[in-house]
MARTORTOR-883554 format. One record per atom (N, C-alpha, C, O): residue number from 1; chain; x, y, z. Coordinates in pm, 1 decimal, decimal comma, always signed. Layout:
node num:NUM	chaine:A	u:X	v:Y	w:Z
...
This chain:
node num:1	chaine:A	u:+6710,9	v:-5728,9	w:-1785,6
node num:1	chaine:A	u:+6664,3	v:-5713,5	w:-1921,9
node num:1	chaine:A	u:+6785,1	v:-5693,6	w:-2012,2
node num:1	chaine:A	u:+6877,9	v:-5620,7	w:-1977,1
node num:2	chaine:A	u:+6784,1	v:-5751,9	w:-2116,9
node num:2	chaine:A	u:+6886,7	v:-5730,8	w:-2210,9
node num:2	chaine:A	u:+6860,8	v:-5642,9	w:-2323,1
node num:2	chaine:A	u:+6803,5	v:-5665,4	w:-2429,7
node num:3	chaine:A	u:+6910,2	v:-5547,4	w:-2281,1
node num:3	chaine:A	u:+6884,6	v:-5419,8	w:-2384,5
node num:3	chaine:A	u:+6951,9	v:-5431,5	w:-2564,7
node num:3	chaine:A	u:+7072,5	v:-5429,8	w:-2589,6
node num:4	chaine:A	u:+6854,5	v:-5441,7	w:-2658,8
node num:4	chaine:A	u:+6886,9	v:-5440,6	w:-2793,4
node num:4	chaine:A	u:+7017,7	v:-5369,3	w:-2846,0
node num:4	chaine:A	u:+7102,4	v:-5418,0	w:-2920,8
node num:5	chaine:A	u:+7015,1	v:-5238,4	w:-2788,3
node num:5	chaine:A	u:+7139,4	v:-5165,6	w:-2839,8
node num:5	chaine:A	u:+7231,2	v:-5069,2	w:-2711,0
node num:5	chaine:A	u:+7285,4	v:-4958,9	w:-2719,0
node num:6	chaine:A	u:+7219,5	v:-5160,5	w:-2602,7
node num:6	chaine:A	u:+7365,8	v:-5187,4	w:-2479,7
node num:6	chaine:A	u:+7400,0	v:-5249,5	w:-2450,1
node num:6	chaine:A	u:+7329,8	v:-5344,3	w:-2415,0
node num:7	chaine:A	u:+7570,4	v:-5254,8	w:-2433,8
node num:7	chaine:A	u:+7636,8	v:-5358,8	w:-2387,9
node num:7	chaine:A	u:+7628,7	v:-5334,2	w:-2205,2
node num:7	chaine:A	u:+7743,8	v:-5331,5	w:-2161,9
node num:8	chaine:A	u:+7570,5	v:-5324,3	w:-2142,7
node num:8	chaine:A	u:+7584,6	v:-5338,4	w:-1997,8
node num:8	chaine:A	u:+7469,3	v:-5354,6	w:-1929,3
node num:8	chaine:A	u:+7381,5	v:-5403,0	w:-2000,6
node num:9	chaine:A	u:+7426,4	v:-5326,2	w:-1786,5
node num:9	chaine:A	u:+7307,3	v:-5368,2	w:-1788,2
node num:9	chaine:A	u:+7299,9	v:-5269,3	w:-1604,0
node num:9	chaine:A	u:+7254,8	v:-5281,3	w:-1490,1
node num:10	chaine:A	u:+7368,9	v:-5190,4	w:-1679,0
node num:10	chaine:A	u:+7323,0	v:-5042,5	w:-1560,6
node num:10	chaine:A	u:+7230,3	v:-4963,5	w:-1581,2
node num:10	chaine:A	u:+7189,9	v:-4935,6	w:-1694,1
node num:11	chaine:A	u:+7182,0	v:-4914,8	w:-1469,9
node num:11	chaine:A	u:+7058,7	v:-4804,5	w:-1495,9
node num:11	chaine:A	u:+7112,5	v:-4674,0	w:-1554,9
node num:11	chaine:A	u:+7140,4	v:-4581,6	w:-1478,5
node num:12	chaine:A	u:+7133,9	v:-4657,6	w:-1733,5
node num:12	chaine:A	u:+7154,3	v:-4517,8	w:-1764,2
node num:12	chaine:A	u:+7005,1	v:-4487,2	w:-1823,2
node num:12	chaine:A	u:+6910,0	v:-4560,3	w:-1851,1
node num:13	chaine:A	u:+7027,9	v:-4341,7	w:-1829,9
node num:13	chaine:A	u:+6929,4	v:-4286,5	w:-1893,0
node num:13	chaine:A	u:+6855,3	v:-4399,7	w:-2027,5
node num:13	chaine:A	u:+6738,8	v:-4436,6	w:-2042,1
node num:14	chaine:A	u:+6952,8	v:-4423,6	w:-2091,4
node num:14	chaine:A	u:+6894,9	v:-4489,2	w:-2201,4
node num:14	chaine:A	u:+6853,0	v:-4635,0	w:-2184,3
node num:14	chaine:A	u:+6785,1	v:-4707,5	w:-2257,0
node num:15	chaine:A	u:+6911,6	v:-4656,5	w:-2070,1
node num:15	chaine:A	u:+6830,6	v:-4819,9	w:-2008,0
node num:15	chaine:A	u:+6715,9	v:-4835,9	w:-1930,4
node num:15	chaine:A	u:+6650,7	v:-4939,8	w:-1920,0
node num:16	chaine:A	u:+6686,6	v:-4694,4	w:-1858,7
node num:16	chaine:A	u:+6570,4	v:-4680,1	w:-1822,5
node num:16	chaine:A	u:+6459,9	v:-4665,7	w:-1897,3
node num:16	chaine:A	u:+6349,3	v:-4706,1	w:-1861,5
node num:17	chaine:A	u:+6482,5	v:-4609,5	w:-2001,5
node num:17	chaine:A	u:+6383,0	v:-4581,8	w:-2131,2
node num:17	chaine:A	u:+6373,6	v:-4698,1	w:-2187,6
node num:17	chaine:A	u:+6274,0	v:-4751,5	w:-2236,4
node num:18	chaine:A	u:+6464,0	v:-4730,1	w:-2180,7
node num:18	chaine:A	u:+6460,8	v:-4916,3	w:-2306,5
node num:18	chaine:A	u:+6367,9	v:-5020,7	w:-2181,9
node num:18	chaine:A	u:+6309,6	v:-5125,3	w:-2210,2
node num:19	chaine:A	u:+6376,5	v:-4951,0	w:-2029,8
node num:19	chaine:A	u:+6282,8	v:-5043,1	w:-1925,4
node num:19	chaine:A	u:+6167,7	v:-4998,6	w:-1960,6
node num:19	chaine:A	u:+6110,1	v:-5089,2	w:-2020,9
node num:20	chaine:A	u:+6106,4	v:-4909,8	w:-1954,8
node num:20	chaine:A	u:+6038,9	v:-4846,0	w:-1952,5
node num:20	chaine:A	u:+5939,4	v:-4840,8	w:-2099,2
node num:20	chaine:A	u:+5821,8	v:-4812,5	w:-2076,2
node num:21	chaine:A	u:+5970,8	v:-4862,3	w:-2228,4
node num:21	chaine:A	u:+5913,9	v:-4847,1	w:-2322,0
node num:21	chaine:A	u:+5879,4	v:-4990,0	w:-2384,1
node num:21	chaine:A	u:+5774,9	v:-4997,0	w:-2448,8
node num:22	chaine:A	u:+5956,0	v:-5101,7	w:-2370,7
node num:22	chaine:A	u:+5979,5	v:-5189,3	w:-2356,8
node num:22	chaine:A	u:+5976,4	v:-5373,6	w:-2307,9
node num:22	chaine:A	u:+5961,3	v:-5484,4	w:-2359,3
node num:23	chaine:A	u:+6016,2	v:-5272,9	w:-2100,5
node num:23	chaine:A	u:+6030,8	v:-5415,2	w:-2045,4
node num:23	chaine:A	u:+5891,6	v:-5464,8	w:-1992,9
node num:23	chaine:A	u:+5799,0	v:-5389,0	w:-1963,9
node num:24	chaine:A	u:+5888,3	v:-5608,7	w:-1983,8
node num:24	chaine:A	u:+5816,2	v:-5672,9	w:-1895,5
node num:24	chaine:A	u:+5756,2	v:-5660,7	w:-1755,1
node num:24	chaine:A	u:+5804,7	v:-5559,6	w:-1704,4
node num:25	chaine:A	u:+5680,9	v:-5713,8	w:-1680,3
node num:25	chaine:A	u:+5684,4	v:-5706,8	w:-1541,3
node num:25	chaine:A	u:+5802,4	v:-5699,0	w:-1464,6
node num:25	chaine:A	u:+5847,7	v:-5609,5	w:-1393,4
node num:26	chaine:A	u:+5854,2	v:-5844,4	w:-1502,7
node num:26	chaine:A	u:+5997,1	v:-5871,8	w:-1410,3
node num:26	chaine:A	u:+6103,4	v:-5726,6	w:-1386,0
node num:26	chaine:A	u:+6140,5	v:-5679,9	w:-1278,3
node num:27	chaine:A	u:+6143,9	v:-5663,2	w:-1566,8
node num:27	chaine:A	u:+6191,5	v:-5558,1	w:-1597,0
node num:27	chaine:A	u:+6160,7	v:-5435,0	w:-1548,4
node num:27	chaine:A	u:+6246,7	v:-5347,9	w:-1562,0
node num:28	chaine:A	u:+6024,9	v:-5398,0	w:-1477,6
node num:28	chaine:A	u:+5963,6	v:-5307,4	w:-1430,5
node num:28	chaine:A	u:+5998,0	v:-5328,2	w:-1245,0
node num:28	chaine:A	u:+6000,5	v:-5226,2	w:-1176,2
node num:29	chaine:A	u:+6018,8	v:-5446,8	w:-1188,8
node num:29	chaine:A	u:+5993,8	v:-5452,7	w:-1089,2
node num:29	chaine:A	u:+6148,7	v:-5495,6	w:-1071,5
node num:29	chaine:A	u:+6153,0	v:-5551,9	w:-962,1
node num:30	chaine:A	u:+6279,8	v:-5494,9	w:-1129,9
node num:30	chaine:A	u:+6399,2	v:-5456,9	w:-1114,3
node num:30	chaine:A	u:+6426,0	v:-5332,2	w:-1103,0
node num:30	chaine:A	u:+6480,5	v:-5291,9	w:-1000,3
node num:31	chaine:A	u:+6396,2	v:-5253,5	w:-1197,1
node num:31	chaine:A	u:+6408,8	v:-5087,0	w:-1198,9
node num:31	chaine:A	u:+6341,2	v:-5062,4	w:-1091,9
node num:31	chaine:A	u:+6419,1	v:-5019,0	w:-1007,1
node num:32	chaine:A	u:+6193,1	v:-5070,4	w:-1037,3
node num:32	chaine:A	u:+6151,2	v:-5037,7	w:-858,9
node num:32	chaine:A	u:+6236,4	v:-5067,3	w:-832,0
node num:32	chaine:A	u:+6310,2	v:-4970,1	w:-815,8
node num:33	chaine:A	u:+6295,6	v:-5181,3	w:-808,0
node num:33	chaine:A	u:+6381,9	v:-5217,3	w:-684,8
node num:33	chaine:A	u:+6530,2	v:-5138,9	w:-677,6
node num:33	chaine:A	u:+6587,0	v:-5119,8	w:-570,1
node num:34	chaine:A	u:+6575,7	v:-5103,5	w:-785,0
node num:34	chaine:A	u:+6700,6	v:-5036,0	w:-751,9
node num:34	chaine:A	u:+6668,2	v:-4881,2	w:-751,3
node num:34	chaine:A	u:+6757,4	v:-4805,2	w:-713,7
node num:35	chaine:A	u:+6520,7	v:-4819,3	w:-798,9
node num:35	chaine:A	u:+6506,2	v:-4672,6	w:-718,4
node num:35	chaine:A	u:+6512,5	v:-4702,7	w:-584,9
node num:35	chaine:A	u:+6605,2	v:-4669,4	w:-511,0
node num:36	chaine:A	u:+6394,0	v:-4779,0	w:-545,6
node num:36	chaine:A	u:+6387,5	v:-4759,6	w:-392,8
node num:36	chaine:A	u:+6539,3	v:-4754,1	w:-361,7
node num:36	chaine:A	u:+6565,2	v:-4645,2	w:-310,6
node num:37	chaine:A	u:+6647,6	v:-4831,9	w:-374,3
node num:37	chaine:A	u:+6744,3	v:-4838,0	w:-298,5
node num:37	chaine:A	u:+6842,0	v:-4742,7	w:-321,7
node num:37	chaine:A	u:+6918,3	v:-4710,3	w:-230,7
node num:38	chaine:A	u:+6850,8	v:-4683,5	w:-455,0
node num:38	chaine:A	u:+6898,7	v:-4546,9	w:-495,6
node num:38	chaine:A	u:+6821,0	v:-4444,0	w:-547,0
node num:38	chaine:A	u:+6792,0	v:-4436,4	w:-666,4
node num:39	chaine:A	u:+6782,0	v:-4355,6	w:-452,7
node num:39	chaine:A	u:+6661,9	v:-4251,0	w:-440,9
node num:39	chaine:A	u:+6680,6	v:-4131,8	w:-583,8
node num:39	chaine:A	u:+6594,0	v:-4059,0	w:-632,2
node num:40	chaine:A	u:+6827,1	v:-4147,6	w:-624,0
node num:40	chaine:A	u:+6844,5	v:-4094,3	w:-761,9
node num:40	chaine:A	u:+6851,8	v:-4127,2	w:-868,7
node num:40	chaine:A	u:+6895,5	v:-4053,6	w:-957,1
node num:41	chaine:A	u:+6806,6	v:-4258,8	w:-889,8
node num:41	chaine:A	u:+6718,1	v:-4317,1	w:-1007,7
node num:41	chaine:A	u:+6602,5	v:-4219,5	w:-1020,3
node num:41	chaine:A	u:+6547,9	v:-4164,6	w:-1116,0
node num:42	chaine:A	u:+6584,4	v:-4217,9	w:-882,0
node num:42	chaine:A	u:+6364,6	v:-4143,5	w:-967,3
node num:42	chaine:A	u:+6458,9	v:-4024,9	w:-1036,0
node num:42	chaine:A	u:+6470,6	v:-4065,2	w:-1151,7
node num:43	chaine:A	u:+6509,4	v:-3938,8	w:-1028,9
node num:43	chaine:A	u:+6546,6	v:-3823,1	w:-1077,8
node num:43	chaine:A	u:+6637,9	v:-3838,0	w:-1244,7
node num:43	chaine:A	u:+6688,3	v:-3738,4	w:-1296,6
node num:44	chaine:A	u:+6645,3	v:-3984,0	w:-1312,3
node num:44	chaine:A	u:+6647,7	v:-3989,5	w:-1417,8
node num:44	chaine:A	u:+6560,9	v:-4063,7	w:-1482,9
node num:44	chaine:A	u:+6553,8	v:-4054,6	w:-1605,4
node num:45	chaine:A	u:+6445,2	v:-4187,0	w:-1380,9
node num:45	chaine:A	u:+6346,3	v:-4193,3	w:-1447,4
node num:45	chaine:A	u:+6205,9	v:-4066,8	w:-1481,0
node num:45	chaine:A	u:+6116,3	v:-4093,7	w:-1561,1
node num:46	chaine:A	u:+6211,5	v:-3922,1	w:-1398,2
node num:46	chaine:A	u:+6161,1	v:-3828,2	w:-1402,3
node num:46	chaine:A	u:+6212,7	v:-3751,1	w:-1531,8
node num:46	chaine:A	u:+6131,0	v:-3705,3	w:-1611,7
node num:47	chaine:A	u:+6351,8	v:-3737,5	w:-1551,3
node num:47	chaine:A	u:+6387,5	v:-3706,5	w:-1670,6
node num:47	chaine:A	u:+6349,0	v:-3749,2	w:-1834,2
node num:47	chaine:A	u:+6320,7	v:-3675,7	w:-1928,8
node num:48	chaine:A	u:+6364,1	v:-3951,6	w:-1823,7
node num:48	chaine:A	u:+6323,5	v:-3992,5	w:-1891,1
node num:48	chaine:A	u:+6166,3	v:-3942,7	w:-1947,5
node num:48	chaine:A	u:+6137,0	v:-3903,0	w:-2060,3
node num:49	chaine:A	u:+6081,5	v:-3959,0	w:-1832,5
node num:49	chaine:A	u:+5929,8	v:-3939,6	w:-1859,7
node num:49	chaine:A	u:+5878,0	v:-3796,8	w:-1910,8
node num:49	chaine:A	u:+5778,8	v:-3789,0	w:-1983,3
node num:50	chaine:A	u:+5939,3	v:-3701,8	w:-1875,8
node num:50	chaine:A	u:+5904,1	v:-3567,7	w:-1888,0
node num:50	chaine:A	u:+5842,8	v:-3540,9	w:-2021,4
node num:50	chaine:A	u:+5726,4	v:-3501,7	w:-2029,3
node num:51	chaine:A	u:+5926,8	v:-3563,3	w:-2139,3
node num:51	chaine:A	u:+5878,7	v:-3506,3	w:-2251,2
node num:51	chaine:A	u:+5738,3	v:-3609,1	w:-2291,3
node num:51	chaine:A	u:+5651,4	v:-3553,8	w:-2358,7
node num:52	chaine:A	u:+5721,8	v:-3714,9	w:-2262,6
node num:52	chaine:A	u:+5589,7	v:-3777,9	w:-2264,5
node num:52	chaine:A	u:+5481,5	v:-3743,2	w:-2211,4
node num:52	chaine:A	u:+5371,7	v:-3789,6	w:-2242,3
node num:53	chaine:A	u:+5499,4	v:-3669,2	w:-2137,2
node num:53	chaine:A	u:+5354,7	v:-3605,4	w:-2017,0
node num:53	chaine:A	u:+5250,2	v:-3566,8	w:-2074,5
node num:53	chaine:A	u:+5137,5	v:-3566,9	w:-2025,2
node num:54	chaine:A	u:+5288,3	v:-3523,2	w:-2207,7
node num:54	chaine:A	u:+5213,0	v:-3431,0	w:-2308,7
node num:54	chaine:A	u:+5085,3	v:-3534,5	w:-2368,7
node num:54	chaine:A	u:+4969,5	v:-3513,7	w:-2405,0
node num:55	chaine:A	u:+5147,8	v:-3621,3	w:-2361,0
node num:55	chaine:A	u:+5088,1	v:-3742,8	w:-2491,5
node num:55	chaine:A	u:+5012,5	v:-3874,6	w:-2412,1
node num:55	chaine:A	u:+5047,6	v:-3980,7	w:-2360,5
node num:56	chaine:A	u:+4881,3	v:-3795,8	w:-2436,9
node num:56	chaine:A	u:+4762,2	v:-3903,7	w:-2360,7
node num:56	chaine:A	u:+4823,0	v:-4057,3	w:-2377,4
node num:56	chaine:A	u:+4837,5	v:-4126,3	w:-2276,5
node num:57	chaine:A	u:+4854,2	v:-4102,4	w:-2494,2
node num:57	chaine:A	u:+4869,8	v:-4236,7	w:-2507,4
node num:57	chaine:A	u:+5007,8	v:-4328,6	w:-2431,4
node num:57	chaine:A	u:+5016,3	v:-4449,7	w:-2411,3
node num:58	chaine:A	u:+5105,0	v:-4219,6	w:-2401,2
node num:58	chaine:A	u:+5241,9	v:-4285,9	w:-2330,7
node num:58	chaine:A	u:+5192,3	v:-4313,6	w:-2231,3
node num:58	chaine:A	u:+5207,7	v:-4227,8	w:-2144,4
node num:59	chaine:A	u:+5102,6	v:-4451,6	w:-2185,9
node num:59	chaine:A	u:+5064,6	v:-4469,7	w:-2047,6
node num:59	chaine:A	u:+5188,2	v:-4528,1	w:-1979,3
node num:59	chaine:A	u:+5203,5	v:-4473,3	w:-1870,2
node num:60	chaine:A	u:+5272,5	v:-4610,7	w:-2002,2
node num:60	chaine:A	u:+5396,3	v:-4656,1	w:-1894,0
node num:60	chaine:A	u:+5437,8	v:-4526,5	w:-1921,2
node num:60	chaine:A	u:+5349,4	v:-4491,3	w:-1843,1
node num:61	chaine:A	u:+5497,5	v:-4400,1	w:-1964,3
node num:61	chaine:A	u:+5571,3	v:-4347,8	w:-1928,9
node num:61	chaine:A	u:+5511,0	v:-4224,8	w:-1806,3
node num:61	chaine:A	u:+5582,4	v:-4165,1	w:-1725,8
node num:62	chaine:A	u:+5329,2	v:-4208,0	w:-1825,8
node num:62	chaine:A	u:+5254,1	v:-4187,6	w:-1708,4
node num:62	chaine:A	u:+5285,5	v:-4234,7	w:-1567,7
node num:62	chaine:A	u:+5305,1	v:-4174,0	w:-1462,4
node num:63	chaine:A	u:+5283,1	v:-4410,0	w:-1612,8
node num:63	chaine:A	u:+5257,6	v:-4452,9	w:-1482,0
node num:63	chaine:A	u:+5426,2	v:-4388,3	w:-1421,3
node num:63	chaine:A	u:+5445,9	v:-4304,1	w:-1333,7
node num:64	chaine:A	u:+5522,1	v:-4459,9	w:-1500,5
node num:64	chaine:A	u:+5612,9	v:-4408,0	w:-1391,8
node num:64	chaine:A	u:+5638,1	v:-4290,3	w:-1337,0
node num:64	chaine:A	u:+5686,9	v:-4288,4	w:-1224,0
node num:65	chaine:A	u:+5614,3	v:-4187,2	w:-1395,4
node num:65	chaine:A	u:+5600,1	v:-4022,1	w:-1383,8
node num:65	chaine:A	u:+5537,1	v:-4016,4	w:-1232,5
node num:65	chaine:A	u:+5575,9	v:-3965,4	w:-1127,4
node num:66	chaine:A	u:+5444,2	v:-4077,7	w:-1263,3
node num:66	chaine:A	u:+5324,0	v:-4051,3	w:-1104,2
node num:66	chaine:A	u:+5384,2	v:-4152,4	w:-983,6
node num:66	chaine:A	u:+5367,7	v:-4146,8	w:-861,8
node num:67	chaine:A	u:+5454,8	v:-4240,0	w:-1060,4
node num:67	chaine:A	u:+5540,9	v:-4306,1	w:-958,2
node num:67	chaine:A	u:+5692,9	v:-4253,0	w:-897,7
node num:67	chaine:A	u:+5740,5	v:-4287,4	w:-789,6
node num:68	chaine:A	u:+5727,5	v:-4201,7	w:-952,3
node num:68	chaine:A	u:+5846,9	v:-4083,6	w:-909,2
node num:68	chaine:A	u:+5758,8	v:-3956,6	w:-820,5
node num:68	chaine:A	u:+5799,0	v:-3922,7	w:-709,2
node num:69	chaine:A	u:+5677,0	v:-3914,0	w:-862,6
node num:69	chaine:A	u:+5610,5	v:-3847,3	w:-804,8
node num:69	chaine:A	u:+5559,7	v:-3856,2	w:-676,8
node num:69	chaine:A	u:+5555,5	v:-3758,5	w:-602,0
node num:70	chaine:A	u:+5517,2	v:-3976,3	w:-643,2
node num:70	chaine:A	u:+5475,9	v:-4005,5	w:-513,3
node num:70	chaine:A	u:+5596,7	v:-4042,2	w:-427,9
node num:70	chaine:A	u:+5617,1	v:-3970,4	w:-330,1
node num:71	chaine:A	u:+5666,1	v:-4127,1	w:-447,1
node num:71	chaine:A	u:+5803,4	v:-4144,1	w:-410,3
node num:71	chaine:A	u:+5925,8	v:-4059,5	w:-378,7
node num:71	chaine:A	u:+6006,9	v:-4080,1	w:-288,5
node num:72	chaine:A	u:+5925,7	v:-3942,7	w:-484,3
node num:72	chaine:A	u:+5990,9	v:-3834,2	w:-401,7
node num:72	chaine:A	u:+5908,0	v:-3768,2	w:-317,7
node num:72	chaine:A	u:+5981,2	v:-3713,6	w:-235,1
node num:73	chaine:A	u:+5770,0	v:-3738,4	w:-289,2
node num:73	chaine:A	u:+5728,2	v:-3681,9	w:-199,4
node num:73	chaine:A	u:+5715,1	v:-3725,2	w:-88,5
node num:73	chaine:A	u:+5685,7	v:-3646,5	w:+1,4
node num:74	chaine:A	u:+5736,8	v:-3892,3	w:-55,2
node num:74	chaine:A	u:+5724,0	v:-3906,6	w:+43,0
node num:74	chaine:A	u:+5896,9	v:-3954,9	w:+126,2
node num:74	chaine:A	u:+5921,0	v:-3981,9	w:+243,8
node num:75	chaine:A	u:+5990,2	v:-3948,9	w:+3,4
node num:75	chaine:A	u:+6129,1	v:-3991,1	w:+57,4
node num:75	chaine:A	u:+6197,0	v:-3842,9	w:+117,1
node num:75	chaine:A	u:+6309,2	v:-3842,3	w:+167,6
């Protein structure tokens, strides 16, 4: 995904959010793929999501929440 306002195309905090608020399928199912393979992604996509938890309507930032969630419990 080519992020509007980064020049790189690493998983930081602020690229996960720009996946996350944002990306597409494809974009969603890159970010899976590099948690699974670095188990400390979930621990800044958990960061990312946190302050959304509150707010019925942030459903992607739900889904991934519950998806870190299950994923660290079972890694």
């Amino acid at each position: 995904m080519l992020h509007r306002h980064l020049n790189h195309q690493r998983f930081t905090l602020a690229a996960i959010d720009d996946v996350i608020s944002r990306g597409r399928w494809r974009d969603w199912a890159d970010l899976r793929r590099a948690a699974l393979n670095d188990l400390s992604l979930l621990d800044k996509v958990q960061r990312i999501c946190r302050p959304y938890v509150a707010d019925p309507y942030a459903q992607r930032y739900h889904f991934w929440m519950h998806y870190v969630e299950e994923h660290q419990t079972t890694s």
